[in-house]
C-alpha positions in Angstrom: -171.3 -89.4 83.0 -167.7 -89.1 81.7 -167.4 -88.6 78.1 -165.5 -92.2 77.9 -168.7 -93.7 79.1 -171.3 -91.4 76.8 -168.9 -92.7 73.4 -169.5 -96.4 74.4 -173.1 -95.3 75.2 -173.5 -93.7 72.1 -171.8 -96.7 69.9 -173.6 -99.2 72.0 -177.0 -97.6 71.3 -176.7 -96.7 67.5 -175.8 -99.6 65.1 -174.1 -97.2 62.6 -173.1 -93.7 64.4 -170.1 -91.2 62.2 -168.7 -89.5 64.5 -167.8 -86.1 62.1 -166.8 -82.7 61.4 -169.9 -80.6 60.9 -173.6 -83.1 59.9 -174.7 -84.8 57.0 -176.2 -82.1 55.7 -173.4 -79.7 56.1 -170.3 -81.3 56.2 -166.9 -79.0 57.7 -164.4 -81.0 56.1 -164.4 -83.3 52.5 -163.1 -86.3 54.5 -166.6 -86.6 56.5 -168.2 -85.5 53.5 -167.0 -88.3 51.2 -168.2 -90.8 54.2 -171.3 -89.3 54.2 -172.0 -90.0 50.7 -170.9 -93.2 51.0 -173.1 -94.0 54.1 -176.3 -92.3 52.0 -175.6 -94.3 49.0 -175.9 -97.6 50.8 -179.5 -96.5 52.0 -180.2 -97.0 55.6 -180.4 -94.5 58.3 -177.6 -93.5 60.6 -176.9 -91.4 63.6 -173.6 -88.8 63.7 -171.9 -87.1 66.1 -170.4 -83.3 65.1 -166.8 -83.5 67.1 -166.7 -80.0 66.4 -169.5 -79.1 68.4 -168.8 -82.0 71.0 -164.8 -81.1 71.7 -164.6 -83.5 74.8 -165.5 -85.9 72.5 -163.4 -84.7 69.5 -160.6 -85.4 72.1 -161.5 -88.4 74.0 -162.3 -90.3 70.8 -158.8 -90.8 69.2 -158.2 -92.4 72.8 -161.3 -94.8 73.1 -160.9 -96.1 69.6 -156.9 -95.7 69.0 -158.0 -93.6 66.0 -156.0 -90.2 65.7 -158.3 -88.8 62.9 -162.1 -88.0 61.9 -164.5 -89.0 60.4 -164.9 -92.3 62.6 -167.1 -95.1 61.8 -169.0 -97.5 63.6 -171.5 -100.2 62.7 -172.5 -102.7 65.5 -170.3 -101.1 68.2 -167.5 -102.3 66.1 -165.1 -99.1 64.3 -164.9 -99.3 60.8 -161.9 -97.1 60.1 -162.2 -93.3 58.5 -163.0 -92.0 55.1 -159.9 -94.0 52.8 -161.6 -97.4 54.8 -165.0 -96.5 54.5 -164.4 -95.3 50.5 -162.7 -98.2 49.9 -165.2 -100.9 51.4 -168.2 -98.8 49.1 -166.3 -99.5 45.9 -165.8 -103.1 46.6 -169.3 -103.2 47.3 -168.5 -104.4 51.2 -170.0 -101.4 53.0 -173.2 -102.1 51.3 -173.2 -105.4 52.8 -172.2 -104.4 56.2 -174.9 -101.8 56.6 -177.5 -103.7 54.6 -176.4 -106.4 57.4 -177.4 -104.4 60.6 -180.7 -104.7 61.9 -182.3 -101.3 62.5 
């Protein structure tokens, strides 16, 4: 499978996927781990992706979503935006809404 085809796979099969720098746990850089705490706060599993350890990913993705930087989010197959976009939708109290709005 070509990695254009695994990314849709992987957006089509998780209803909120990050695609990252390093994992939830351990974040590699403070963009993906402001998302992350965002993404925790709001309560409800999610699935990542580590770009660093996936580099035909970290370089296909940019192209698939017309989205030069990470983190990258997805809820329903749909791309969120990055860390400022995510950050912003928390504090207006939209993320929660969106991911309290996805059926899991």
């Amino acid at each position: 499978m070509d990695t254009l085809a695994t990314i849709q796979q992987q957006v089509s099969e998780n209803p909120i996927i990050l695609y990252m720098k390093g994992s939830p746990d351990m974040p590699q850089c403070g963009f993906s781990a402001q998302t992350v705490q965002a993404l925790k706060a709001c309560g409800k599993p999610f699935a990542y992706i580590d770009v660093l350890e996936n580099p035909d990913i970290r370089a296909t993705l940019p192209q698939f979503a017309n989205w030069p930087t990470f983190p990258q989010l997805y809820i329903n197959g749909e791309l969120v935006g990055g860390c400022d976009i995510v950050l912003e939708l928390y504090q207006s109290g939209e993320l929660q809404q969106m991911i309290q709005a996805v059926e899991a």
